[in-house]
MOPAC internal coordinates of N, CA, C and O (Angstrom, degrees):
PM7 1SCF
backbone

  N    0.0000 0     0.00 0     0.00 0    0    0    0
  C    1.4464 1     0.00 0     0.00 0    1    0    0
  C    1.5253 1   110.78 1     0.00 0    2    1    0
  O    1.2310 1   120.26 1   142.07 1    3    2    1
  N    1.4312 1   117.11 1   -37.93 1    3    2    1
  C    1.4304 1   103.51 1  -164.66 1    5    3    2
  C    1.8042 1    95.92 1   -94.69 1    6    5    3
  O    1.2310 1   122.24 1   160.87 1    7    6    5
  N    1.1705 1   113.32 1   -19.13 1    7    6    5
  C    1.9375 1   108.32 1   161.52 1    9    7    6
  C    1.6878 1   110.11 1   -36.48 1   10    9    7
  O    1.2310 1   134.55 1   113.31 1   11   10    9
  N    1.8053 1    89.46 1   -66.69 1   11   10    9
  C    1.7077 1    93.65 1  -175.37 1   13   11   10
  C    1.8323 1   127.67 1   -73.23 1   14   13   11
  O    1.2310 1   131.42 1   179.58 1   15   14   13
  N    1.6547 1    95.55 1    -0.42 1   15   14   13
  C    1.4456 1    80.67 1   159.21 1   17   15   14
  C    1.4857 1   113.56 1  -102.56 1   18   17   15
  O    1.2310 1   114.18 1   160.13 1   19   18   17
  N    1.4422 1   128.62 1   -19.87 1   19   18   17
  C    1.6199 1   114.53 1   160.29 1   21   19   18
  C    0.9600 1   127.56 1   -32.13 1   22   21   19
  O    1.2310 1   124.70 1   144.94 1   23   22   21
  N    2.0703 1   108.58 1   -35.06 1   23   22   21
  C    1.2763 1   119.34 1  -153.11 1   25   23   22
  C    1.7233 1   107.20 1   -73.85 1   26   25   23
  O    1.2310 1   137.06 1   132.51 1   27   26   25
  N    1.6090 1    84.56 1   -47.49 1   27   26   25
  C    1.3229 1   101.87 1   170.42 1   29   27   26
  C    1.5244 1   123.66 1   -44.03 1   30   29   27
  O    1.2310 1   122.81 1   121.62 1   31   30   29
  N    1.1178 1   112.21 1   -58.38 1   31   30   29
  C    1.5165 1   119.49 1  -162.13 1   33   31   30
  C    1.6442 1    93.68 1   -63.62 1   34   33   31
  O    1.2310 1   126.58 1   136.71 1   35   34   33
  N    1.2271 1   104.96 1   -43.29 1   35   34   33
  C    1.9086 1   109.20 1   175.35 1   37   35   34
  C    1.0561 1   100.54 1   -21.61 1   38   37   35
  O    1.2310 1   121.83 1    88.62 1   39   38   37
  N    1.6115 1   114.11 1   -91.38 1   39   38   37
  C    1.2646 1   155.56 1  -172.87 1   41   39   38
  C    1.5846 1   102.52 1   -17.50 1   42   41   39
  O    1.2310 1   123.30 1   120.30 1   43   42   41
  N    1.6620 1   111.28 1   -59.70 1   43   42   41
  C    0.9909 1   115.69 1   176.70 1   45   43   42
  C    1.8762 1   145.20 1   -86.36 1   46   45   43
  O    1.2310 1   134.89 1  -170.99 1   47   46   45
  N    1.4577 1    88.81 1     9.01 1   47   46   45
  C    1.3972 1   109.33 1   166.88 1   49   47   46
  C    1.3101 1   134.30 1   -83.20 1   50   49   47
  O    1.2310 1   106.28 1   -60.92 1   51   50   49
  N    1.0396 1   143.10 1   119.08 1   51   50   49
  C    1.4856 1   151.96 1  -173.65 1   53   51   50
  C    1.3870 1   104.74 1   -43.53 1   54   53   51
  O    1.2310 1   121.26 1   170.22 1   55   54   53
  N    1.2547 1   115.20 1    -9.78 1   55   54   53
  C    1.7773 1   123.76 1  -175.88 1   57   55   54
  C    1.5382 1   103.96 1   -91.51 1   58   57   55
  O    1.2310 1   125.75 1   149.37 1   59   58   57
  N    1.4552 1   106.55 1   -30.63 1   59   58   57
  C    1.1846 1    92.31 1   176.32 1   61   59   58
  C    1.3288 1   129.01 1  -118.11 1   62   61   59
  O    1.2310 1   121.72 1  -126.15 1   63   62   61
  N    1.0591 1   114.31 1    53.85 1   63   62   61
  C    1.3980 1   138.43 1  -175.12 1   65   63   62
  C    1.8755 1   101.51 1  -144.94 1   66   65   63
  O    1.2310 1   112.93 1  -101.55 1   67   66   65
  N    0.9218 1   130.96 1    78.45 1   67   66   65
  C    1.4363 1   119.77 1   158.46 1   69   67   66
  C    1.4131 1   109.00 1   -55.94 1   70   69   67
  O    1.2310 1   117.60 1   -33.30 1   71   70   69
  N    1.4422 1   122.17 1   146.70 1   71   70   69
  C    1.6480 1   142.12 1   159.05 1   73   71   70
  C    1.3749 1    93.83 1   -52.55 1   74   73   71
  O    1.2310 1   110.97 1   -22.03 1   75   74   73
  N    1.4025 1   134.59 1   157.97 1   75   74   73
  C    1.4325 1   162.13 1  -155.76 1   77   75   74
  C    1.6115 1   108.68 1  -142.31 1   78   77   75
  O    1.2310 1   109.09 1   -33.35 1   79   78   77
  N    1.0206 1   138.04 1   146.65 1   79   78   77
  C    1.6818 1   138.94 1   160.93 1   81   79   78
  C    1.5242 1   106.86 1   -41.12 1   82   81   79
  O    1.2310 1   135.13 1   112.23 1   83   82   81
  N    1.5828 1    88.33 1   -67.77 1   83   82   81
  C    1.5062 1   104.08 1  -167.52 1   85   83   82
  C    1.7590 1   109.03 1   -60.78 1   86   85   83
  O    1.2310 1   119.34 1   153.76 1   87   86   85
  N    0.8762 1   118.87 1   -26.24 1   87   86   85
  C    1.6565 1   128.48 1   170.43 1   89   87   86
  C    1.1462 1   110.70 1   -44.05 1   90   89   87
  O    1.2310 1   121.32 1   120.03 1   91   90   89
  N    1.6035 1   115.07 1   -59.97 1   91   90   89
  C    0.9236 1   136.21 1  -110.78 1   93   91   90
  C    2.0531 1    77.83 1  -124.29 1   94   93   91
  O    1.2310 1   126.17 1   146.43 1   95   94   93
  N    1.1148 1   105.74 1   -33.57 1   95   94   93
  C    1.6467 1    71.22 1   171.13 1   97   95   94
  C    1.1582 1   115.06 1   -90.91 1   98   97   95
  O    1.2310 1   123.62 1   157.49 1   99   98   97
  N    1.6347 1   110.66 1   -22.51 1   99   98   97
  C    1.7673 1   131.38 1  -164.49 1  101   99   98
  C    1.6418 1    85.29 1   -39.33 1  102  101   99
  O    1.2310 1   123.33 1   121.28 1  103  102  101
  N    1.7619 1   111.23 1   -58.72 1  103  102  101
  C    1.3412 1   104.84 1  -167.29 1  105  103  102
  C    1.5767 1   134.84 1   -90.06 1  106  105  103
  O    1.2310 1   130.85 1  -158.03 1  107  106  105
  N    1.3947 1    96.67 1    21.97 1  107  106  105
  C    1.3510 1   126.73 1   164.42 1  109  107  106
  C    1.8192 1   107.60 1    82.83 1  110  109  107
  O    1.2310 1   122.64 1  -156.01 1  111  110  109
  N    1.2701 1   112.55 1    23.99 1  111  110  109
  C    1.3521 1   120.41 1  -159.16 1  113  111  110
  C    1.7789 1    96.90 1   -93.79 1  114  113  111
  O    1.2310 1   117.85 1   158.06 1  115  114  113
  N    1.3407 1   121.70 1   -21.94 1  115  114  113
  C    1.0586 1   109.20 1  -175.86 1  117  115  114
  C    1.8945 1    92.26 1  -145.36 1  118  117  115
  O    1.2310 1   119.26 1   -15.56 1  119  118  117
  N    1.5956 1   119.01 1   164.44 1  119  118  117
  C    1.0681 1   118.24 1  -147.29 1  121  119  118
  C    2.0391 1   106.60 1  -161.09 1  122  121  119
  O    1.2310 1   119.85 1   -72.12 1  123  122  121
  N    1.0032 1   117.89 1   107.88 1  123  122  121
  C    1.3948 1   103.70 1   167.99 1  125  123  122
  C    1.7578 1   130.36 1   -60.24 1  126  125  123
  O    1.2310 1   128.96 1   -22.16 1  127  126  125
  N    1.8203 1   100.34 1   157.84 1  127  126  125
  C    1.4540 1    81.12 1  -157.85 1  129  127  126
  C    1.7328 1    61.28 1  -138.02 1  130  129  127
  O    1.2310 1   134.32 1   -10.94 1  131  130  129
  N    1.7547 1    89.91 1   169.06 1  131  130  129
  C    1.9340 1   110.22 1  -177.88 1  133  131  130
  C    1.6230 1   103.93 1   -60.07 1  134  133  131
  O    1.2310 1   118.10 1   146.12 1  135  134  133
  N    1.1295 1   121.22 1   -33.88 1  135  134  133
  C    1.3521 1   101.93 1   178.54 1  137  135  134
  C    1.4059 1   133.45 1   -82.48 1  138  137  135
  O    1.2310 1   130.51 1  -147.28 1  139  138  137
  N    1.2932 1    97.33 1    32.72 1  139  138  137
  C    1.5828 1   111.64 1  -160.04 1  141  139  138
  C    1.1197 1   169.41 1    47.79 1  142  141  139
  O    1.2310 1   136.97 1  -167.59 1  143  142  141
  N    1.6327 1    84.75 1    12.41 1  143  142  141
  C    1.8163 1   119.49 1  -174.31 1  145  143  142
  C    1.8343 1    90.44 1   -85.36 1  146  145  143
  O    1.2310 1   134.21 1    -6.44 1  147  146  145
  N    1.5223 1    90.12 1   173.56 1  147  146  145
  C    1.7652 1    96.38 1   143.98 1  149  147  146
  C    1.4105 1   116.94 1  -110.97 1  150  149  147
  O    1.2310 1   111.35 1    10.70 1  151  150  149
  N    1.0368 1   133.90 1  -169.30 1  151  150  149
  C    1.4712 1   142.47 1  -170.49 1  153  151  150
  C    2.1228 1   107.95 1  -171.34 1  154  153  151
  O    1.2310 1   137.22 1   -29.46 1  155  154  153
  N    1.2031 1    84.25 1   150.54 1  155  154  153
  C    1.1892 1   100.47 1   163.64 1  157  155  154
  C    1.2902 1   139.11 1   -62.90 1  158  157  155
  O    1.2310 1   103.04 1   -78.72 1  159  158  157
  N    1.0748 1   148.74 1   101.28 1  159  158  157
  C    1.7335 1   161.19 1  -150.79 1  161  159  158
  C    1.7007 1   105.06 1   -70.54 1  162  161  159
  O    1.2310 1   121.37 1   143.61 1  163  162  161
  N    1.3463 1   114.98 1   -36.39 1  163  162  161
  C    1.0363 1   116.14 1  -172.44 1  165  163  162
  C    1.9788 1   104.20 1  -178.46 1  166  165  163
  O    1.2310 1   123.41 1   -75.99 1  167  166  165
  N    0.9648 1   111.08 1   104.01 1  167  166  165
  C    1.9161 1   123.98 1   177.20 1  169  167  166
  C    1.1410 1   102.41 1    -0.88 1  170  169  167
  O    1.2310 1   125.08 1   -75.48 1  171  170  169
  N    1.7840 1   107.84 1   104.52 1  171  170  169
  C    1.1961 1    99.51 1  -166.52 1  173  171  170
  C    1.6421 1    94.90 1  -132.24 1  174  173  171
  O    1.2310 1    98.55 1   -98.01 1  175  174  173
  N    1.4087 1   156.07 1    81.99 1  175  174  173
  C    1.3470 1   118.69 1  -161.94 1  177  175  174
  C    1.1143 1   139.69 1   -64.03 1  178  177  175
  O    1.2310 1   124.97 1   166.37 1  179  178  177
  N    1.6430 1   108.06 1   -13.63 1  179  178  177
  C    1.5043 1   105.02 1   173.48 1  181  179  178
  C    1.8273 1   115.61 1   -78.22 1  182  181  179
  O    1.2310 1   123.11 1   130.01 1  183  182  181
  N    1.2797 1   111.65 1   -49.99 1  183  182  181
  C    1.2703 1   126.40 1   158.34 1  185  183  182
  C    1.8634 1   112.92 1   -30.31 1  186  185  183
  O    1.2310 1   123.60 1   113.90 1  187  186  185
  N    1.5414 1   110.69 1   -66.10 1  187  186  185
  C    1.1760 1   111.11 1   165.72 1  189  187  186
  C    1.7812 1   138.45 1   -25.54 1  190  189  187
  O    1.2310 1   134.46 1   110.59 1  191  190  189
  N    1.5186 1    89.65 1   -69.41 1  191  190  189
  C    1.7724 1   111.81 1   145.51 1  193  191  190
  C    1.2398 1   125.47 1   -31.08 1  194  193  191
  O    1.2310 1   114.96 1    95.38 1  195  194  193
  N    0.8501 1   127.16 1   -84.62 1  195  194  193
  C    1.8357 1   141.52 1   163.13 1  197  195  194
  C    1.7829 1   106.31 1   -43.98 1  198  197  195
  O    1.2310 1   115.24 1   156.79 1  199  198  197
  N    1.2907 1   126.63 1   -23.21 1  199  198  197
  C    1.2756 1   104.10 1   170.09 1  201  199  198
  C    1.7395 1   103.04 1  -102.60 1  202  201  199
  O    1.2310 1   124.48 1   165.41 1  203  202  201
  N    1.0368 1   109.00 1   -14.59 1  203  202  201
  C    2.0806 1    96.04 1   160.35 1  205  203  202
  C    1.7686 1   111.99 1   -69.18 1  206  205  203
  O    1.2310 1   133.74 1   133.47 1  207  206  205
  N    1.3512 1    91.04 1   -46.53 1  207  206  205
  C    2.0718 1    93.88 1  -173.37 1  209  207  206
  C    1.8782 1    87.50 1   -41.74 1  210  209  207
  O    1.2310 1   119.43 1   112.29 1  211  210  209
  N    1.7287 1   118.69 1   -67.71 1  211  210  209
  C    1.1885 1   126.06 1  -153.68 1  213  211  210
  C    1.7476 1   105.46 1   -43.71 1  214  213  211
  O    1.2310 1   135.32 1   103.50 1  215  214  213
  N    1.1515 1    87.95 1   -76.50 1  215  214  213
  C    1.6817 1   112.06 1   169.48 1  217  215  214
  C    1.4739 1   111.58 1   -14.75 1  218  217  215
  O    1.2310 1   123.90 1   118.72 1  219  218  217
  N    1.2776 1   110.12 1   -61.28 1  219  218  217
  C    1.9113 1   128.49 1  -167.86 1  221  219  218
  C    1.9603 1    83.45 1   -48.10 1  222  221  219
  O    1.2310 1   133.77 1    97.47 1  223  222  221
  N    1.4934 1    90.99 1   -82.53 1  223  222  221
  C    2.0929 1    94.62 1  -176.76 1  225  223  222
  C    1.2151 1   112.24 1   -37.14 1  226  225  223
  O    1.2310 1   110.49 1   121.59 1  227  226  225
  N    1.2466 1   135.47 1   -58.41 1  227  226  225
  C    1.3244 1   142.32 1  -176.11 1  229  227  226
  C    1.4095 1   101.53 1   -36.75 1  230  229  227
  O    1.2310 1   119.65 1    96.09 1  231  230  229
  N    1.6810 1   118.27 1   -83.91 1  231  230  229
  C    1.4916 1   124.51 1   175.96 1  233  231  230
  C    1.3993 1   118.69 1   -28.33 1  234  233  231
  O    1.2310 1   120.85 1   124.89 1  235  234  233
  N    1.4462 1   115.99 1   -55.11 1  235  234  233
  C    1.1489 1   112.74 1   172.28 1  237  235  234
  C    1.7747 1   124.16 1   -74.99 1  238  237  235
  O    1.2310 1   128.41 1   163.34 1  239  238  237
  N    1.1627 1   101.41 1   -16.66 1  239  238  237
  C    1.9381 1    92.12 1   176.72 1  241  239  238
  C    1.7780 1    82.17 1   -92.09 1  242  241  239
  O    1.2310 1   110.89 1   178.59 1  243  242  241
  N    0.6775 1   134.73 1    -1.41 1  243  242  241
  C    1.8155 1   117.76 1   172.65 1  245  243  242
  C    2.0333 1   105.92 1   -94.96 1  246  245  243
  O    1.2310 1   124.35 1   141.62 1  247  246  245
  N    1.1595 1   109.25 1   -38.38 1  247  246  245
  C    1.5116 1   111.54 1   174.19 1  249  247  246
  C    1.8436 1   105.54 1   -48.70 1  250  249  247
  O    1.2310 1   134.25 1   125.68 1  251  250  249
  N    1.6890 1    90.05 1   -54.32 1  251  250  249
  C    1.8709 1    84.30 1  -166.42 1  253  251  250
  C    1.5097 1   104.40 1   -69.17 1  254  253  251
  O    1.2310 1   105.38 1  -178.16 1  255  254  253
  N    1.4565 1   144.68 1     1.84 1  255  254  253
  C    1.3057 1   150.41 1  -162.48 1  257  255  254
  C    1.3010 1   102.63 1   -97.89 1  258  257  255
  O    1.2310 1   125.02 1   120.58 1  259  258  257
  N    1.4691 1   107.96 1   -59.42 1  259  258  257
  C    1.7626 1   132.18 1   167.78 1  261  259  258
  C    1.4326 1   110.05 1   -30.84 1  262  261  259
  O    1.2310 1   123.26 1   115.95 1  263  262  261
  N    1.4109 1   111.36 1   -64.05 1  263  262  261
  C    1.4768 1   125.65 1  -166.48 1  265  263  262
  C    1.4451 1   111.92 1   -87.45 1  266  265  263
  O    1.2310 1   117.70 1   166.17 1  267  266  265
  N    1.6244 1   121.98 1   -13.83 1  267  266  265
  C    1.5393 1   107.20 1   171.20 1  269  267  266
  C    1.6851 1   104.97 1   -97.50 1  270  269  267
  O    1.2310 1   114.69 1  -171.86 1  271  270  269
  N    1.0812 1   127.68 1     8.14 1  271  270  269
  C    1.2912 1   147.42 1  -144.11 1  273  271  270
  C    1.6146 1   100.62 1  -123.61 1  274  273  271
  O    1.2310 1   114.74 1   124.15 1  275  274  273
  N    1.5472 1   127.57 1   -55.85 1  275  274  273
  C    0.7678 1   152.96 1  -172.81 1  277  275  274
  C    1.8555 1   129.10 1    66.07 1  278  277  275
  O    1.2310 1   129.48 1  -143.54 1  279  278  277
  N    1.7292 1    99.33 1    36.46 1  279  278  277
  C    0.7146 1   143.61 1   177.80 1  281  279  278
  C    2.0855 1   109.79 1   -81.71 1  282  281  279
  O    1.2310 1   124.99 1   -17.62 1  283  282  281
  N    1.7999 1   108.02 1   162.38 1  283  282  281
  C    1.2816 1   110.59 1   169.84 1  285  283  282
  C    1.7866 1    99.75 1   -72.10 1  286  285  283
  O    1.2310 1   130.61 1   -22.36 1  287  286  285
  N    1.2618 1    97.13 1   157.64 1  287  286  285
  C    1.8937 1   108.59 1   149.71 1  289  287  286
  C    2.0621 1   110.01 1   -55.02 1  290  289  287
  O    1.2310 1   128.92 1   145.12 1  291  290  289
  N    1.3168 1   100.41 1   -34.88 1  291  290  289
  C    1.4824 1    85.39 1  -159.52 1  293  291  290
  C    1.6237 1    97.48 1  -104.09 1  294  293  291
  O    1.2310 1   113.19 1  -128.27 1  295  294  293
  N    1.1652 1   130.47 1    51.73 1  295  294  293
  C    1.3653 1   149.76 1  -143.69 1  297  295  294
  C    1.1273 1    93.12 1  -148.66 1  298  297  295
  O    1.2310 1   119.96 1    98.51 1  299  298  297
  N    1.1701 1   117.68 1   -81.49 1  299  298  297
  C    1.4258 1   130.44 1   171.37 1  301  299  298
  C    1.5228 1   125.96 1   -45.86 1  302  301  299
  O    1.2310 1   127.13 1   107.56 1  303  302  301
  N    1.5123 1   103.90 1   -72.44 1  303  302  301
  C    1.7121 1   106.67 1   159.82 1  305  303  302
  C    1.6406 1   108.02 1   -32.43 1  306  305  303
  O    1.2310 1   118.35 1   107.16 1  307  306  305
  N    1.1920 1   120.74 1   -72.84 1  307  306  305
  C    1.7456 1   109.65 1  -174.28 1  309  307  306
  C    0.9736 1   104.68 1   -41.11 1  310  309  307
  O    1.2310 1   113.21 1   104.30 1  311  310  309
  N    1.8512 1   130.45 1   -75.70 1  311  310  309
  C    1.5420 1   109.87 1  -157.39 1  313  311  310
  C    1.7955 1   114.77 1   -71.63 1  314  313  311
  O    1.2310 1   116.58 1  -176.63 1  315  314  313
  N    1.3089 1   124.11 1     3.37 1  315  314  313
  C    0.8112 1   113.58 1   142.23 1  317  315  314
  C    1.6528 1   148.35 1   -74.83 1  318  317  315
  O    1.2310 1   128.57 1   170.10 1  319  318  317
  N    1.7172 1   101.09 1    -9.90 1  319  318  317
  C    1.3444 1   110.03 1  -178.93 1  321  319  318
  C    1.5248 1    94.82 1   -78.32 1  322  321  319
  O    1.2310 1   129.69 1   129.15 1  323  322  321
  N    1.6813 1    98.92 1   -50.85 1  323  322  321
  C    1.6858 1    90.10 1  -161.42 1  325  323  322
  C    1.5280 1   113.66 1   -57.19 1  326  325  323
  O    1.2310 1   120.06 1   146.73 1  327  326  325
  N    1.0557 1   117.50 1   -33.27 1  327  326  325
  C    1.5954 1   124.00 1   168.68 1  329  327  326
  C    2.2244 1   121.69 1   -51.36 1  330  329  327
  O    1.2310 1   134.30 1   149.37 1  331  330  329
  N    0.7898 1    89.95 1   -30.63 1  331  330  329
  C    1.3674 1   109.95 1   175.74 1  333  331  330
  C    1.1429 1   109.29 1   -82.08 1  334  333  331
  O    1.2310 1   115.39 1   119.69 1  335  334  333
  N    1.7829 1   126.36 1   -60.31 1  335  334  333
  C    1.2738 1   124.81 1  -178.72 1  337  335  334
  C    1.7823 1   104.79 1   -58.69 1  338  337  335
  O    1.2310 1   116.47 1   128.16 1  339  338  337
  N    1.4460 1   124.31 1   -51.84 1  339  338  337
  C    1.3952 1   127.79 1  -163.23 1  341  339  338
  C    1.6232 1    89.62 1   -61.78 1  342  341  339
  O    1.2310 1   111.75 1   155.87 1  343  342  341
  N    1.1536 1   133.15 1   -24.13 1  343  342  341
  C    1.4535 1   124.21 1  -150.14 1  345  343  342
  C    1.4187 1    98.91 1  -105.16 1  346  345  343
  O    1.2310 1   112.02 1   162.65 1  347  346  345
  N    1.7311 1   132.65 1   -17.35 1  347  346  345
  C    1.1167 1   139.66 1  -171.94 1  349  347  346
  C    1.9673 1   115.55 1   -57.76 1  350  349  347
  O    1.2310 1   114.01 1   -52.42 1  351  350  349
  N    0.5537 1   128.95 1   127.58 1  351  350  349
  C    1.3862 1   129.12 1  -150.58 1  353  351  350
  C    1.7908 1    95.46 1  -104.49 1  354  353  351
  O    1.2310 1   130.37 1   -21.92 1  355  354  353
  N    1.5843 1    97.60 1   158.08 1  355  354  353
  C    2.0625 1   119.13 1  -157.76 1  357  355  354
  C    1.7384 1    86.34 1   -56.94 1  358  357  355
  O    1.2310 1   129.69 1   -70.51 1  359  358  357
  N    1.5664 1    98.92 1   109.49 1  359  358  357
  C    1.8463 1    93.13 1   153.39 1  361  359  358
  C    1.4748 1    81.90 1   119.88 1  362  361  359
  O    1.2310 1   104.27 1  -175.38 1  363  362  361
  N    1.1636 1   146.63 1     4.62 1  363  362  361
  C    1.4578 1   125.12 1  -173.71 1  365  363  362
  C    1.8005 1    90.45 1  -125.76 1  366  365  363
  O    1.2310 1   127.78 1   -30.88 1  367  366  365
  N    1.3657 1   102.64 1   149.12 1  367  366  365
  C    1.5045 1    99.42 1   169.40 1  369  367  366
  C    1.1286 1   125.66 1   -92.75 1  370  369  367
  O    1.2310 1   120.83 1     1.55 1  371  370  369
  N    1.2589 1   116.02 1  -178.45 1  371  370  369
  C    2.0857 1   132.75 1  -173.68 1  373  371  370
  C    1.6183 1    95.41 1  -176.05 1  374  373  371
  O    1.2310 1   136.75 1   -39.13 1  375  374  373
  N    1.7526 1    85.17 1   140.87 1  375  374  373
  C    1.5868 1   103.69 1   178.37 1  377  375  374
  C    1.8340 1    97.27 1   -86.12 1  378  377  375
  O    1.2310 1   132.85 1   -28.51 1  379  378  377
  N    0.9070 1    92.78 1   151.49 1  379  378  377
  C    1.5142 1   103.62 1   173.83 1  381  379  378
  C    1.6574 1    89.21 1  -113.44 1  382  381  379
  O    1.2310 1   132.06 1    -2.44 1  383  382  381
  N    1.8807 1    94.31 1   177.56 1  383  382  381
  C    1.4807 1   121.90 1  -156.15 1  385  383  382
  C    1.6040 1    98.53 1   -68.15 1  386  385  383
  O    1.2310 1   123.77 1   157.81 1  387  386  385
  N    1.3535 1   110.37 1   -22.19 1  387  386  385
  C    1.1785 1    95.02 1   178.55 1  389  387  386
  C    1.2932 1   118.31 1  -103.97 1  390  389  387
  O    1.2310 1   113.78 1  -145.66 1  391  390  389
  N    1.8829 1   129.37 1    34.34 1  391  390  389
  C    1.3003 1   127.64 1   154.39 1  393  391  390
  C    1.5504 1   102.28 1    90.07 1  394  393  391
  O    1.2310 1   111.50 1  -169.62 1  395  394  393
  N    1.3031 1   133.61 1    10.38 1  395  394  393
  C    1.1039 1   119.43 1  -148.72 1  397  395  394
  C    1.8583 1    79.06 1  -130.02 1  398  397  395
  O    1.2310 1   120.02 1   -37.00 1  399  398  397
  N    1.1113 1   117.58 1   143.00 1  399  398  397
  C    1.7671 1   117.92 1   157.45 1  401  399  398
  C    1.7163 1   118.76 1   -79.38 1  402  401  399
  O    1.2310 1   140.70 1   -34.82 1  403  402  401
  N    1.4113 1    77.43 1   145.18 1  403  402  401
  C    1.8688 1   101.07 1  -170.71 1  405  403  402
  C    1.6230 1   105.88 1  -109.70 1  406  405  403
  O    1.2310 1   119.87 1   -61.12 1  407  406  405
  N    1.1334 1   117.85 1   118.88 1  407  406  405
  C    1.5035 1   105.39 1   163.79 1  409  407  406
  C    1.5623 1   112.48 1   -80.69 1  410  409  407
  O    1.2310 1   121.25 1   -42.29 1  411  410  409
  N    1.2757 1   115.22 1   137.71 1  411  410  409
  C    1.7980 1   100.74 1  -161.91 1  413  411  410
  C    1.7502 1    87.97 1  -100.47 1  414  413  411
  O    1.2310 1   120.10 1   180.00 1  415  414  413

């Protein structure tokens, strides 16, 4: 009994639940932008967090692309943003050129 209420309380802690990408835009908390990062929709710190973790991989799976490519880093990041934004699906956001968020 007292296993399955640890288990429980686990279960039910904000610790044990990390935020997700897909969560995290589903609920509009985070949002692709043209330069191919994500960003935050509105000051979020958990959201915030989760779009540096994202970001960190991103930069780096765009560096090794850049360099076998022989291409810039920010070459890559763009046509990868714009690809991301066009690909972002009805109900999720994207900043447009003018900095501003779009609900698509």
């Amino acid at each position: 009994m007292r296993t399955f209420l640890m288990a429980l309380c686990l279960l039910c802690s904000g610790a044990a639940h990390a935020l997700t990408l897909d969560e995290a835009r589903a609920q509009g908390r985070l949002g692709e932008t043209l330069g191919g990062y994500v960003a935050a929709v509105a000051p979020d710190a958990e959201a915030e967090a989760l779009a540096a973790q994202i970001n960190a991989a991103r930069r780096e799976r765009y560096q090794q692309l850049a360099a076998r490519n022989h291409v810039s880093l920010e070459s890559v990041a763009g046509l990868a943003g714009q690809k991301l934004v066009e690909r972002a699906p009805a109900g999720q956001y994207v900043r447009g050129l003018n900095g501003l968020w779009l609900k698509k």
